[in-house]
Residue frames as qw, qx, qy, qz and C-alpha x, y, z in Angstrom:
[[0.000, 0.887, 0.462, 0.000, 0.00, 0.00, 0.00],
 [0.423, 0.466, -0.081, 0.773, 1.25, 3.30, -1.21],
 [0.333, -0.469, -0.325, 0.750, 2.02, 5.63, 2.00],
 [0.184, 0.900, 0.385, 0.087, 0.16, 8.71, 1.97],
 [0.401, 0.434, -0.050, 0.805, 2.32, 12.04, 0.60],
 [0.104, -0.612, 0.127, -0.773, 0.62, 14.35, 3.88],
 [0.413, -0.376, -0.774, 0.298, 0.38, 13.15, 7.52],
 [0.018, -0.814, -0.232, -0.533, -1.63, 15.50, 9.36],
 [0.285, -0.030, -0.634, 0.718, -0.05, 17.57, 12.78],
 [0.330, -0.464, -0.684, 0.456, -2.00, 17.66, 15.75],
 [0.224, -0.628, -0.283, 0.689, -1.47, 21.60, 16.29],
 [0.374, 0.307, 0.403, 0.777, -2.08, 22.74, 12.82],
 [0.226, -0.730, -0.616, -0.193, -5.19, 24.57, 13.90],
 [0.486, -0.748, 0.042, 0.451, -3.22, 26.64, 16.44],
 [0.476, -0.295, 0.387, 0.732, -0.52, 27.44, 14.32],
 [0.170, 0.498, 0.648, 0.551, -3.21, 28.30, 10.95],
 [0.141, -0.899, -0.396, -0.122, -5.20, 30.39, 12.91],
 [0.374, -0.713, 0.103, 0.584, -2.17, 32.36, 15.04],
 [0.322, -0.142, 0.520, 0.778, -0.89, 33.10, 11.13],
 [0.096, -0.741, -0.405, -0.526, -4.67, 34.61, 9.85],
 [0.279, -0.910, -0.206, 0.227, -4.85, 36.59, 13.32],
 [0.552, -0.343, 0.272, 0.709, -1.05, 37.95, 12.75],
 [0.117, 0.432, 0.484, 0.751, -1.60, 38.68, 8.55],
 [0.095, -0.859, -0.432, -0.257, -5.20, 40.38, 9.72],
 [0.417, -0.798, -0.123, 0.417, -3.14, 42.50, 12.86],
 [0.442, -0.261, 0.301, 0.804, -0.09, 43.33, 10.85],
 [0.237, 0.341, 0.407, 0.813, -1.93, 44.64, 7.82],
 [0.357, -0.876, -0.306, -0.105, -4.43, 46.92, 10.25],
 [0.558, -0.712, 0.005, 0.426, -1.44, 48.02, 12.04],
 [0.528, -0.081, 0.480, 0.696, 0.04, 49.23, 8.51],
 [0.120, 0.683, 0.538, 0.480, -3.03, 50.69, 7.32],
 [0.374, -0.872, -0.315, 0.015, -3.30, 52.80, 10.75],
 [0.539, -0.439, 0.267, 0.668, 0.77, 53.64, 10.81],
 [0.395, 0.410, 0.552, 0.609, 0.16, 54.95, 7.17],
 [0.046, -0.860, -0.349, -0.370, -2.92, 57.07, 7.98],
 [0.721, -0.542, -0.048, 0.429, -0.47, 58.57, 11.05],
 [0.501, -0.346, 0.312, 0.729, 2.02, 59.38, 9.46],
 [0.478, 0.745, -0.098, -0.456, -0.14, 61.00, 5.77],
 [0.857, 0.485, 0.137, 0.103, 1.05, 57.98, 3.69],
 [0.002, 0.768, -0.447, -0.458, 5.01, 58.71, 3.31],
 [0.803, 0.530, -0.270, -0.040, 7.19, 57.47, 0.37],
 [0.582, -0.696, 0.402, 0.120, 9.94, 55.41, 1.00],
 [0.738, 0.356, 0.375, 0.434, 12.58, 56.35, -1.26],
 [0.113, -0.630, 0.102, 0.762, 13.70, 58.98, -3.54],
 [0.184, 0.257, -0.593, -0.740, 13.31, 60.64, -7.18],
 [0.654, 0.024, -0.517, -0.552, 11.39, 58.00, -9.21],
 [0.370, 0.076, -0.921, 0.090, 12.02, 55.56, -6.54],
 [0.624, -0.425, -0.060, -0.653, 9.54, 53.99, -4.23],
 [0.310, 0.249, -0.909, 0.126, 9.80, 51.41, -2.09],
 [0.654, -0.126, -0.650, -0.366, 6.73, 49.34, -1.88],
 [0.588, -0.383, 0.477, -0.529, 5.61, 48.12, 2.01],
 [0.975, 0.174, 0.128, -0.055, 4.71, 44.23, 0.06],
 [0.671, 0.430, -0.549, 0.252, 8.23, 43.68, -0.62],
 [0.047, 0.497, -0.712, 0.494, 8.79, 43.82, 3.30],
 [0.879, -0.066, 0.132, -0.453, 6.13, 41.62, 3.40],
 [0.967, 0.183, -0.163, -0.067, 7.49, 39.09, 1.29],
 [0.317, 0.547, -0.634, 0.445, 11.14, 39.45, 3.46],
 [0.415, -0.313, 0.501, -0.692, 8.99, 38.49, 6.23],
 [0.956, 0.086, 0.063, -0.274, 7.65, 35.35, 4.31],
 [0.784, 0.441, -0.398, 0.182, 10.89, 34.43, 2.75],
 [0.059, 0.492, -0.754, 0.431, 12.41, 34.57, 6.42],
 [0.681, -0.259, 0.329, -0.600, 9.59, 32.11, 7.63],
 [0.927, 0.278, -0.252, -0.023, 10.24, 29.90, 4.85],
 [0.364, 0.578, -0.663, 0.307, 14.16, 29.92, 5.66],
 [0.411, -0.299, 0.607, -0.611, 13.41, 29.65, 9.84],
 [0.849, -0.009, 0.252, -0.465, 10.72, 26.58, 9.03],
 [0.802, 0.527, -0.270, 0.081, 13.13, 24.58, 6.72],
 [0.574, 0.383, -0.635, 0.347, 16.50, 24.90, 8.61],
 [0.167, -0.206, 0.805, -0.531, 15.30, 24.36, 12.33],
 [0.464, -0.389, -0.775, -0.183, 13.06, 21.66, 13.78],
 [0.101, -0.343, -0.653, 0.668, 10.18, 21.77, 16.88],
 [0.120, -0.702, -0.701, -0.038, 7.42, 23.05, 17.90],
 [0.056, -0.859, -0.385, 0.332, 8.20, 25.94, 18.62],
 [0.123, -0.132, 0.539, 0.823, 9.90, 26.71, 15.40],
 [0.097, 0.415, 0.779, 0.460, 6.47, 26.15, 13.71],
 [0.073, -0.842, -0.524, 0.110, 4.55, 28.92, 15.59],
 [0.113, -0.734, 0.204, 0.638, 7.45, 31.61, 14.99],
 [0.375, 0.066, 0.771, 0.510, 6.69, 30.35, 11.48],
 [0.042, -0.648, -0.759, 0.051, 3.51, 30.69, 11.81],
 [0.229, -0.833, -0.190, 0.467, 3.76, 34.32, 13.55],
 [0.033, -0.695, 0.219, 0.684, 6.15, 35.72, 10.94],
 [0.118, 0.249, 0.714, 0.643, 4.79, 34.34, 7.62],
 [0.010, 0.697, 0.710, 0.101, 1.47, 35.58, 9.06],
 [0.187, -0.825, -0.062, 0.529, 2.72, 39.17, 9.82],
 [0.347, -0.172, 0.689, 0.613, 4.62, 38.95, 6.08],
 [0.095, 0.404, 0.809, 0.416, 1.12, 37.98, 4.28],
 [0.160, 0.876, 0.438, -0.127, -0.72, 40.73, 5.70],
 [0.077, -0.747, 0.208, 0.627, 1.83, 43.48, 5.10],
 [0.087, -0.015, 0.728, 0.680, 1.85, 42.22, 1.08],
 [0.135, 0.633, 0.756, 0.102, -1.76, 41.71, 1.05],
 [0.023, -0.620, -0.312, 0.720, -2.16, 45.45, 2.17],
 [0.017, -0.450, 0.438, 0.778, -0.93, 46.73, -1.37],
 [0.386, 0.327, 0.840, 0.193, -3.22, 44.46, -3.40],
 [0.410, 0.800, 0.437, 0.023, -5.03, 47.40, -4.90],
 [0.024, 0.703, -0.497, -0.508, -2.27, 48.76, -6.28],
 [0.063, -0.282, 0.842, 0.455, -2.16, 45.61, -8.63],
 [0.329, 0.450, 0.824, 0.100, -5.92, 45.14, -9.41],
 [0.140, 0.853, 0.271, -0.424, -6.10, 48.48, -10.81],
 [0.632, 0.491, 0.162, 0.577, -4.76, 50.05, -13.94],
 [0.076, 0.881, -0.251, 0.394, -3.86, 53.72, -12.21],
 [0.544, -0.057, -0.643, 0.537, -2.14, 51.38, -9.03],
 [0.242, -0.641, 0.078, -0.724, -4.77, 52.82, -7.14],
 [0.404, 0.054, -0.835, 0.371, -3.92, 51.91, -3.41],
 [0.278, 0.077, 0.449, -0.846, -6.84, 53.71, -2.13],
 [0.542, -0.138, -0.589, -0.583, -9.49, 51.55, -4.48],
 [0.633, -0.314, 0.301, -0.640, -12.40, 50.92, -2.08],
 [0.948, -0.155, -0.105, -0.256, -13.47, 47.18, -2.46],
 [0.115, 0.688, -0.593, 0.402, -9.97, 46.77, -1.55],
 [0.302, -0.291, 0.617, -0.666, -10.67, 45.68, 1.99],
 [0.875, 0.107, 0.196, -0.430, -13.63, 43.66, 0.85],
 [0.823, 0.419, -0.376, -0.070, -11.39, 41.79, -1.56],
 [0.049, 0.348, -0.844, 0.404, -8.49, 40.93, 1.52],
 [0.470, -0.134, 0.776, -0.400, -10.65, 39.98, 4.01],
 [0.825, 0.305, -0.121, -0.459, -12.28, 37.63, 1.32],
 [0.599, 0.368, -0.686, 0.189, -9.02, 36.21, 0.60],
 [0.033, -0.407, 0.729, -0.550, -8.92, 35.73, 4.53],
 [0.503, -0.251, 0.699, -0.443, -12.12, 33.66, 4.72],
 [0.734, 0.501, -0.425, -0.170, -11.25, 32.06, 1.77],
 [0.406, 0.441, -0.744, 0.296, -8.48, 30.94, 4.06],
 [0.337, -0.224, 0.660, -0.633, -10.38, 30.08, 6.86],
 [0.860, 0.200, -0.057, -0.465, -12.45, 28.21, 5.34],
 [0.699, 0.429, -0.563, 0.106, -9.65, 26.31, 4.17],
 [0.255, -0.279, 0.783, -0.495, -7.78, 26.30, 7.74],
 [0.750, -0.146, 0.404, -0.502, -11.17, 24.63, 9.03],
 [0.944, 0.284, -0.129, -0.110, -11.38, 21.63, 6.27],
 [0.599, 0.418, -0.669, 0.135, -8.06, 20.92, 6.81],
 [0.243, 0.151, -0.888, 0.361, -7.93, 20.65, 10.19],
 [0.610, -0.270, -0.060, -0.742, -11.39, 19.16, 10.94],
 [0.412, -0.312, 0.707, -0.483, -11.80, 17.47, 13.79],
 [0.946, 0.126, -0.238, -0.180, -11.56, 13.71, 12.44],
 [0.647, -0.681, 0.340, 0.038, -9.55, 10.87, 13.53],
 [0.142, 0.676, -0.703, -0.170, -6.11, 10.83, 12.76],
 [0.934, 0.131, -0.319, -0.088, -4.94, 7.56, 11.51],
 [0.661, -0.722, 0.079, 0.191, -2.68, 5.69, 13.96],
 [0.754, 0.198, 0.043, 0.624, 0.45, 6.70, 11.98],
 [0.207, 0.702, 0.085, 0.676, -0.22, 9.95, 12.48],
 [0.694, -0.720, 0.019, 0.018, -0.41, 9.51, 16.43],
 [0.858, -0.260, 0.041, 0.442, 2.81, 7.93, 16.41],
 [0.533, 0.438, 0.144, 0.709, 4.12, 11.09, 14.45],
 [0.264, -0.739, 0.023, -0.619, 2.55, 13.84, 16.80],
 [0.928, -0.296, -0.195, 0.113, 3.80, 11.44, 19.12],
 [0.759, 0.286, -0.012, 0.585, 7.32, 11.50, 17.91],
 [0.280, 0.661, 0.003, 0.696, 7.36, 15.26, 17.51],
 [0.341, -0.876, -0.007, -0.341, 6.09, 16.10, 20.75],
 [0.898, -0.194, -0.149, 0.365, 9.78, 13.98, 22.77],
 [0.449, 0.686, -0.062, 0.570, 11.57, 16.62, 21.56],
 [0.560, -0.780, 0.056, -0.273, 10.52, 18.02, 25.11],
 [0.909, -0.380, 0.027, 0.169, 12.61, 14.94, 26.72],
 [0.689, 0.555, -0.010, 0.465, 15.38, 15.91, 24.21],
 [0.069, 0.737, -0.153, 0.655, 15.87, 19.32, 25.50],
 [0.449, -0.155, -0.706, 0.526, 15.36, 18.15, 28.94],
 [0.098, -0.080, 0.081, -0.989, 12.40, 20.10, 29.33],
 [0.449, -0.208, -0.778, -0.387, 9.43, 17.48, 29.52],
 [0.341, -0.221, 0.558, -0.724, 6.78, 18.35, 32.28],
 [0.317, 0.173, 0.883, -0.299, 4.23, 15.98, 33.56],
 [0.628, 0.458, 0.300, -0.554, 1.56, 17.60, 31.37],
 [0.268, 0.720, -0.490, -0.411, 3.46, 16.50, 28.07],
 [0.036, -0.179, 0.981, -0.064, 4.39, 13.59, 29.14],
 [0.425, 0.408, 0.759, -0.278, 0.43, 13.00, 29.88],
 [0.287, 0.705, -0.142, -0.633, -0.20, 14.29, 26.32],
 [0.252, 0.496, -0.791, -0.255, 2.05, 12.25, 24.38],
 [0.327, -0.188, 0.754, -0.537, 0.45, 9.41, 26.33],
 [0.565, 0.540, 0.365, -0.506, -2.96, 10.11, 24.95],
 [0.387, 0.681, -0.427, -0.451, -1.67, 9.92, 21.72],
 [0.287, 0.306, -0.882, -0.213, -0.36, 6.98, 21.94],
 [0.450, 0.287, 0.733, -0.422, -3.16, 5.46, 23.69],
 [0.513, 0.620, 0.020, -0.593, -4.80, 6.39, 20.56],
 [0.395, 0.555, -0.628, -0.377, -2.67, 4.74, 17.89],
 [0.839, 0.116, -0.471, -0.247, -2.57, 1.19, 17.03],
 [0.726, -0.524, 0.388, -0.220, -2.00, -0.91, 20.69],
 [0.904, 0.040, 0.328, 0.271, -0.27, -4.41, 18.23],
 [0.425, 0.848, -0.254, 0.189, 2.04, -1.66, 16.40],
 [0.759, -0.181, -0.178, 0.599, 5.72, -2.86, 17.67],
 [0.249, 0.423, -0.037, 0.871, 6.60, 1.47, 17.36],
 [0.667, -0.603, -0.354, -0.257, 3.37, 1.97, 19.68],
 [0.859, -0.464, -0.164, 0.138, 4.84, -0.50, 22.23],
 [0.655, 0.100, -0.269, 0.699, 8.44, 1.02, 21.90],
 [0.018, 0.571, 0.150, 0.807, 7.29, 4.24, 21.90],
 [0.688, -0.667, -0.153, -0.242, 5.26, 3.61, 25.44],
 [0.860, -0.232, -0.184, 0.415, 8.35, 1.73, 27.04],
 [0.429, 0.277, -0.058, 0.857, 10.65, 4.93, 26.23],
 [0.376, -0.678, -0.185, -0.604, 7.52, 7.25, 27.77],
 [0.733, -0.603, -0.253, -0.189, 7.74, 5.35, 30.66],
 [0.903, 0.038, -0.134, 0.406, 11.29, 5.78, 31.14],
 [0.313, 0.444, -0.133, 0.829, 11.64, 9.55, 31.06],
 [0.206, -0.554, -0.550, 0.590, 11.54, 11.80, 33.94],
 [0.093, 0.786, 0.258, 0.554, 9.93, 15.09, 33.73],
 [0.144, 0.276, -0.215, 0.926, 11.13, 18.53, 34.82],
 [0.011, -0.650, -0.649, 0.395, 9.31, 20.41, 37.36],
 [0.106, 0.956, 0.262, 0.083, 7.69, 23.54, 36.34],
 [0.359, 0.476, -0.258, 0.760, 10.65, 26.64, 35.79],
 [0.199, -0.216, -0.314, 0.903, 12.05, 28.82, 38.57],
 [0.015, 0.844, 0.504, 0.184, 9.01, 30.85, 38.97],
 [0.418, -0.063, 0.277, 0.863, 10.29, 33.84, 37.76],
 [0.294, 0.275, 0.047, -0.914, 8.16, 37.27, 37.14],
 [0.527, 0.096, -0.428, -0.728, 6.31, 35.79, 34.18],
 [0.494, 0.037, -0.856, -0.147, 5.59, 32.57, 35.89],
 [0.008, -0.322, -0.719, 0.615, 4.75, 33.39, 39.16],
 [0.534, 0.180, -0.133, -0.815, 1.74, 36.28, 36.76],
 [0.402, 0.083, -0.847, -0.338, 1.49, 32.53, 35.02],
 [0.411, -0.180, -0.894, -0.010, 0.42, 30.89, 37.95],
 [0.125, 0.123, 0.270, -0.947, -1.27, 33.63, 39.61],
 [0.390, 0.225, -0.613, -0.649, -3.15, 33.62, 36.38],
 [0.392, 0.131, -0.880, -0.233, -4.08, 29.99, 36.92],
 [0.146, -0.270, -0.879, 0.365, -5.09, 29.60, 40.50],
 [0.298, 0.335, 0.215, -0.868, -7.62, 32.77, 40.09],
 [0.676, 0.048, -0.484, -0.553, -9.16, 31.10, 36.62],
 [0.423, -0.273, -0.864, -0.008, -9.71, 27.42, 38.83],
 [0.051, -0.291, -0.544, 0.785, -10.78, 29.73, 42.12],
 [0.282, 0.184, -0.056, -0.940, -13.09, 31.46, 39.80],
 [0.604, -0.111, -0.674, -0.410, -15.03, 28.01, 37.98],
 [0.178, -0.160, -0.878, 0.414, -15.77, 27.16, 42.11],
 [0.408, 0.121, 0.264, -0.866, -17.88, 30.29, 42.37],
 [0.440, 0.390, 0.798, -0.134, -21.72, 29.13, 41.83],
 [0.329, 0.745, 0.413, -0.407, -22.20, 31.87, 39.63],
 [0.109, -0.433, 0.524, 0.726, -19.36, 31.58, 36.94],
 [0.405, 0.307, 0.830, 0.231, -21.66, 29.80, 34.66],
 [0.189, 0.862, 0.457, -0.108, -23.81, 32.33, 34.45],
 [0.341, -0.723, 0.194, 0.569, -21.21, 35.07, 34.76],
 [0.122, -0.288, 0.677, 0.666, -19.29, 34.14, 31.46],
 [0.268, 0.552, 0.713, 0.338, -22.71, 33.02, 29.20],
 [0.097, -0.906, -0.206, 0.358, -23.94, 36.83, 30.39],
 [0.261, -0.571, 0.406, 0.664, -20.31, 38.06, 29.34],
 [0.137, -0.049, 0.839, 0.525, -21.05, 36.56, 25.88],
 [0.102, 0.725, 0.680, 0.033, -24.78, 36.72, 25.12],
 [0.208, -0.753, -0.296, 0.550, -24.14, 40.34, 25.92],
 [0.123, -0.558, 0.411, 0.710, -21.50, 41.12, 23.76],
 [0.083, 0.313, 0.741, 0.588, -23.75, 39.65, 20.64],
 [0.091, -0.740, -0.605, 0.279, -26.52, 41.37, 21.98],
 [0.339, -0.646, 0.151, 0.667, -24.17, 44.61, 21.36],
 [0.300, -0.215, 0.576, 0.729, -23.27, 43.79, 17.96],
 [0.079, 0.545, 0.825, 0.128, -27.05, 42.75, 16.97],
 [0.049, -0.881, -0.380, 0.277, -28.50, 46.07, 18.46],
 [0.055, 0.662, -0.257, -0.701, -25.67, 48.36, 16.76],
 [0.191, 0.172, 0.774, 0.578, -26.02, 46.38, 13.33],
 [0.040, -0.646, -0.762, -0.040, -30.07, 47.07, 13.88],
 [0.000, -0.788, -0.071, 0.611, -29.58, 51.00, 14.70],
 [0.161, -0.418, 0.486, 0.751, -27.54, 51.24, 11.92],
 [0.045, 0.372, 0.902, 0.214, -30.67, 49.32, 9.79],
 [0.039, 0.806, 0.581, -0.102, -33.16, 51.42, 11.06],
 [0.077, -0.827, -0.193, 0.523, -31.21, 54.95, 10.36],
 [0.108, 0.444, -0.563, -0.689, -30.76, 53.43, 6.77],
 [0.630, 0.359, 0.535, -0.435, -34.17, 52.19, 6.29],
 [0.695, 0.666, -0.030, -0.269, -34.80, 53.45, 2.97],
 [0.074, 0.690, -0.680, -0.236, -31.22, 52.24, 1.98],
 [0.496, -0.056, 0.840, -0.212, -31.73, 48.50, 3.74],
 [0.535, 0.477, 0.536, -0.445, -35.28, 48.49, 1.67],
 [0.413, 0.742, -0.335, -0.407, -33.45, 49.45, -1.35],
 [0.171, -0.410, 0.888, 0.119, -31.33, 46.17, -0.90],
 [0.475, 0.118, 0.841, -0.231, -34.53, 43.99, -0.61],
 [0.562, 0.711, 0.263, -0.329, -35.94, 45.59, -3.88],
 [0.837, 0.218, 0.326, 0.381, -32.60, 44.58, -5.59],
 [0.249, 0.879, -0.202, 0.353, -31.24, 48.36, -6.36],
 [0.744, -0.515, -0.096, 0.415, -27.71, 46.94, -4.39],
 [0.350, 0.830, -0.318, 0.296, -24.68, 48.97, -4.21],
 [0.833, -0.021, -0.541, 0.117, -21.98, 48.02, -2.09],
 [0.156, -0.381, 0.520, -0.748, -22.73, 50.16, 0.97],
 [0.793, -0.040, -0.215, -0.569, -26.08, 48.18, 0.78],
 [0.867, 0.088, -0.414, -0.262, -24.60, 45.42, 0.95],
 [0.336, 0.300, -0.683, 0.576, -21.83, 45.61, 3.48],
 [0.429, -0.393, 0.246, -0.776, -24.67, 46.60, 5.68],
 [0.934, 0.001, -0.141, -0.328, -26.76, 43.17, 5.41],
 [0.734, 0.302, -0.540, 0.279, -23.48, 41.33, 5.28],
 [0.073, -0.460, 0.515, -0.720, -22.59, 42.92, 8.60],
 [0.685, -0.210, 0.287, -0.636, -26.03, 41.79, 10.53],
 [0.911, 0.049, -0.354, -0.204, -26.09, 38.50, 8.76],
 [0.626, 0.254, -0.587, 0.446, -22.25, 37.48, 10.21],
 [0.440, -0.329, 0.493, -0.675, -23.68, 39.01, 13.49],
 [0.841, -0.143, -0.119, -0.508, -26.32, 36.59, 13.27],
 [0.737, 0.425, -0.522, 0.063, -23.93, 34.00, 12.70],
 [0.282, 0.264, -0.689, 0.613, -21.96, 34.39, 15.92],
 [0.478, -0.307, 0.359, -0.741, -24.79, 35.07, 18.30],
 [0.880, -0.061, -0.354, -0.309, -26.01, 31.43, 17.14],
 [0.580, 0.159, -0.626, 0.496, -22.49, 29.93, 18.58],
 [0.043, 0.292, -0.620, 0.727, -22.56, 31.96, 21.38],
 [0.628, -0.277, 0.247, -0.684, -25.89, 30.89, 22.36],
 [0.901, 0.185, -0.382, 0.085, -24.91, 27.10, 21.34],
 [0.601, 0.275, -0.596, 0.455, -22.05, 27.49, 23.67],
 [0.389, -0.314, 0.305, -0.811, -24.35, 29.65, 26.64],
 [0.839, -0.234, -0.046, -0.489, -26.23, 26.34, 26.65],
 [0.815, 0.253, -0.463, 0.242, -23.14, 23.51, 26.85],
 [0.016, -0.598, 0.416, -0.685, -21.54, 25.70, 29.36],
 [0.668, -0.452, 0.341, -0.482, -23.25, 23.65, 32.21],
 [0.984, -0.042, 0.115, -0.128, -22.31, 20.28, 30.89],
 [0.842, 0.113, 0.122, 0.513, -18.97, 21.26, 29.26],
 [0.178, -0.833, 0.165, 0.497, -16.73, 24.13, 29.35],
 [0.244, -0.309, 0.622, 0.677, -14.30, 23.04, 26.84],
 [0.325, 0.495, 0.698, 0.402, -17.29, 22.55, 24.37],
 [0.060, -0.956, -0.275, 0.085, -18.84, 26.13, 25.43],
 [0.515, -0.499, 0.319, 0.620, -15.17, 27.30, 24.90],
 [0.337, 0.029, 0.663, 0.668, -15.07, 26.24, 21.49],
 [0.223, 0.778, 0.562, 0.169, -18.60, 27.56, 20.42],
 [0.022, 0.956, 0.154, -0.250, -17.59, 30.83, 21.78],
 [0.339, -0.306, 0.583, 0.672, -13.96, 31.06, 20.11],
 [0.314, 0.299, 0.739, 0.516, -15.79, 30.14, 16.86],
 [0.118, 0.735, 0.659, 0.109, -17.68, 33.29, 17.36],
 [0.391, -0.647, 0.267, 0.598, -15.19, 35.22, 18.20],
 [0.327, -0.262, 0.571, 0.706, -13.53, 34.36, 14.80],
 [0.325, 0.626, 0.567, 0.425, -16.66, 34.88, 12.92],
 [0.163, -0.933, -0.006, 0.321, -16.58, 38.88, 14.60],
 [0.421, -0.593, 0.368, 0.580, -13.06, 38.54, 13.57],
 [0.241, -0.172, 0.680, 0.671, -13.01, 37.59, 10.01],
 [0.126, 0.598, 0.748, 0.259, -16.60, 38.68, 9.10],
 [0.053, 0.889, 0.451, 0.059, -18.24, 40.74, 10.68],
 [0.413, -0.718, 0.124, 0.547, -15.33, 42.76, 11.09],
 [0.500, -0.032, 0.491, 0.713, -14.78, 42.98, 7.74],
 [0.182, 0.630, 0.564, 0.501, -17.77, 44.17, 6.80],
 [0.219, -0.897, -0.230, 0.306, -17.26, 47.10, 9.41],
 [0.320, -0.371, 0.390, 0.780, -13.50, 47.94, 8.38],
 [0.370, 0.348, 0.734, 0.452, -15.29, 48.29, 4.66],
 [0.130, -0.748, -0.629, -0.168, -17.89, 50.57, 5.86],
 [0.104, -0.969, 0.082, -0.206, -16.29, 52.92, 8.44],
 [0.608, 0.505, -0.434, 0.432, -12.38, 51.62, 7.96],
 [0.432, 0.240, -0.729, 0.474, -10.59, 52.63, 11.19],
 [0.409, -0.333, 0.254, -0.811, -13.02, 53.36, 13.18],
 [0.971, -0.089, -0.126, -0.181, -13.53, 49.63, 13.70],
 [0.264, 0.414, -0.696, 0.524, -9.90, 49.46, 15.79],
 [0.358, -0.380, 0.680, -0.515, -11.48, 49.04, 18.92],
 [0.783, -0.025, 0.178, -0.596, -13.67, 46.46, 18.05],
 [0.610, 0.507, -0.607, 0.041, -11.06, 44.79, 16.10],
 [0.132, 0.521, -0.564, 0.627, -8.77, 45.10, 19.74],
 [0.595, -0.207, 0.329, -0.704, -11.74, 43.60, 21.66],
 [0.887, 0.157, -0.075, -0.428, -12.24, 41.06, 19.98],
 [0.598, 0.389, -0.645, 0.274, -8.11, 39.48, 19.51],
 [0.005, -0.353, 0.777, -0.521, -7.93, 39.77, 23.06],
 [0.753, 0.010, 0.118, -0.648, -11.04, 38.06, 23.62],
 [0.939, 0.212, -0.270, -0.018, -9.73, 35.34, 21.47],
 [0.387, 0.518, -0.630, 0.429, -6.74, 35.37, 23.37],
 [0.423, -0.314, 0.421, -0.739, -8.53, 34.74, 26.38],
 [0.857, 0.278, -0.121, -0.417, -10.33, 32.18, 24.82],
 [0.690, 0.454, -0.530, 0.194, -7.17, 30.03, 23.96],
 [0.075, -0.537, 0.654, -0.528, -5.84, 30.83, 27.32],
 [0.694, -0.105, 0.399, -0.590, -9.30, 29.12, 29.07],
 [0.919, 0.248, -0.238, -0.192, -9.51, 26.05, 26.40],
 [0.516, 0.531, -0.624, 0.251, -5.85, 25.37, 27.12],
 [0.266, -0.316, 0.639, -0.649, -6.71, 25.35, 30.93],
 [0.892, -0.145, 0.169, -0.394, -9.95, 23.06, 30.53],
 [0.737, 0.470, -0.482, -0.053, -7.57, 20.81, 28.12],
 [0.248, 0.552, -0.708, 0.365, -4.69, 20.37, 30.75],
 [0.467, -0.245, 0.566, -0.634, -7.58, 19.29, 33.20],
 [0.855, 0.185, -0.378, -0.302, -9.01, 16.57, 30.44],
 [0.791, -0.417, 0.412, -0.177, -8.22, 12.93, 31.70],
 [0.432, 0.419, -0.706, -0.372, -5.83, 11.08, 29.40]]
């Protein structure tokens, strides 16, 4: 049987998504340093120098960095500076769908963040939550030793790698080595708690001190329900104090303020469904009520947020800024139910 040409890794998801948030921050943070500063040239005489060429130095050092070192945590500074590369090239794109190189051509913006959930879309299908074949355990397996390598393998890793191989074929003779060597290494304690570790575990004992209260359930579905509630009711002002505009959409005279509007409410809609899909799980599962709300998060992020930046450009920063750290928050809390999962 011919061996398959792609095995899939474990953490692509993590790494796919930290390289669309990055691209989406970096090229906002280029558009807003631009307006700042009144757009300078960099260069002289006839010469310009282009912002998408320091893009693509930023991809072509991700490529180098991912190619000549190995690990895990080579792939997320991969991850982090191809995705901070791809937005600073994307930025310029309407300089090259235009015959005057007009970087100020409106659908612009509409046409990136397309390409971004073009790519999300993709992200998701690839790494959808199916089960790996057991070669591919034994490879996310493999990768994850490195830890032992470095002499840096805590208990939670070790109970990771575990799971993994609990997972793969049990009569595989790699399996069975693969356990015997597990069971052989010691693990590190936790670093010298040092400034950022001791915040770390500060951090840690206040998020388990907080799921005792009786009333975090509620607390965090409230926190969420709210904040769609928010978006819904400003999508819906904005509807009602462009009635005749809305009404103009439904009677087919679009244009493509028209339509950003609708688009806006609809990708609201979208998220408020998750978050209320994840307001109800929340009693039986956190880490599912996690994920519902993350996924609604990123539809704010790579929807409806587009269709705001479109509409009223930077004035959609904070919401932007609300929302990453949200998702950052998010990650933080999944990672915490995760570590608590039984293996």
């Amino acid at each position: 049987m011919k061996a398959p040409v792609f095995y899939r890794n474990i953490d692509a998801r993590d790494h796919l998504e930290l390289f669309l948030v990055s691209a989406v921050s970096s090229l906002l943070l280029v558009r807003f340093y631009l307006y700042l500063t009144d757009y300078p040239q960099i260069g002289s005489g006839s010469f310009h120098i282009a912002h998408m060429l320091y893009g693509g130095l930023f991809m072509m050092a991700a490529i180098i960095i991912g190619v000549s070192f190995i690990g895990r945590r080579i792939q997320r500074m991969t991850a982090l500076i191809g995705g901070v590369g791809f937005g600073v090239f994307i930025d310029e794109l309407g300089k090259f769908i235009t015959r005057d190189h007009n970087y100020f051509f409106q659908p612009t913006i509409g046409i990136i963040y397309a390409i971004f959930i073009s790519l999300y879309l993709l992200f998701n299908f690839i790494t959808r939550a199916t089960k790996l074949s057991s070669t591919e355990y034994q490879l996310n397996a493999l990768r994850h030793f490195e830890e032992a390598v470095r002499h840096e393998m805590d208990p939670h890793e070790k109970r990771r790698i575990q799971k993994l191989l609990n997972r793969a074929d049990q009569k595989s003779v790699i399996t069975q080595e693969l356990k015997t060597l597990l069971a052989q290494l010691e693990t590190v304690p936790p670093p010298l708690p040092r400034r950022f570790y001791k915040t770390l575990a500060r951090a840690n004992r206040q998020y388990r001190k907080f799921w005792k209260l009786r009333s975090s359930n509620q607390m965090i579905a409230t926190l969420f329900i709210f904040q769609a509630l928010l978006f819904l009711v400003v999508i819906l002002g904005t509807i009602v104090n462009n009635f005749d505009t809305v009404n103009d959409f439904f009677n087919s005279y679009n244009d493509y303020g028209k339509e950003l509007i609708i688009g806006q409410f609809l990708a609201s809609t979208v998220a408020a469904i998750f978050v209320i899909n994840g307001a109800i799980k929340l009693r039986h599962s956190r880490l599912n009520a996690f994920e519902n709300f993350r996924r609604a998060t990123l539809v704010n992020l790579f929807l409806t947020e587009f269709f705001i930046f479109s509409r009223i450009q930077f004035d959609a920063i904070p919401g932007f800024a609300v929302n990453l750290i949200l998702l950052m928050a998010l990650h933080y809390a999944i990672d915490q139910e995760r570590h608590g999962q039984p293996v």
